[in-house]
C-alpha positions, -999 to +999 in steps of 0.1 A: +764-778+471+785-764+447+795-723+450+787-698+419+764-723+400+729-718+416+704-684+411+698-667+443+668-667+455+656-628+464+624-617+474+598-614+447+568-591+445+543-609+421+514-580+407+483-590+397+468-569+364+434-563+392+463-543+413+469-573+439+502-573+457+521-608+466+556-605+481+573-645+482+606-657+475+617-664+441+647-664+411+634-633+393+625-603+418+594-589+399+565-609+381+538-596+364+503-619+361+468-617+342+448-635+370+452-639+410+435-653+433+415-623+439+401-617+413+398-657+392+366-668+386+370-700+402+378-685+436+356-656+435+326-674+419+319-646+395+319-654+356+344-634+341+356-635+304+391-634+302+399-616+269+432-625+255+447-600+225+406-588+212+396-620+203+362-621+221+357-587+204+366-599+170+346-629+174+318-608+185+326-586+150+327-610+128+293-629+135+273-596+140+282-586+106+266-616+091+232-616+074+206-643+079+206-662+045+173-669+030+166-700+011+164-698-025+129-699-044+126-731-066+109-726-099+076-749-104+088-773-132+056-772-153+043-806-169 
């Protein structure tokens, strides 16, 4: 292998936003992740909506805000 050209490879302490702690090996010595396996729904079983910048919220907004619309009254056409 060739000197000077590759990354070193440090120890790495990955942190989970649910306060989980990995330490492994990587390029970059801190990483920061939304989901872990601690705490994703497909390993813990638990439904869990993963909310990315409000948009459940605003989705949420939007459609409660909106009125039922009623159908318009036809006029009898007389003969």
């Amino acid at each position: 292998m060739k000197k000077k050209i590759h990354p070193k490879y440090v120890k790495c302490t990955i942190t989970c936003a649910c306060g989980n702690k990995i330490e492994t090996r990587s390029t970059v010595e801190k990483i920061s992740v939304d989901l872990c396996s601690n705490c994703h729904p497909f390993f813990t079983g638990k439904q869990k909506i993963v909310d990315s910048a409000g948009r459940v919220e605003k989705f949420i907004r939007r459609y409660a805000k909106k009125k039922t619309v009623k159908p318009k009254k036809r006029k009898k056409k007389s003969e």
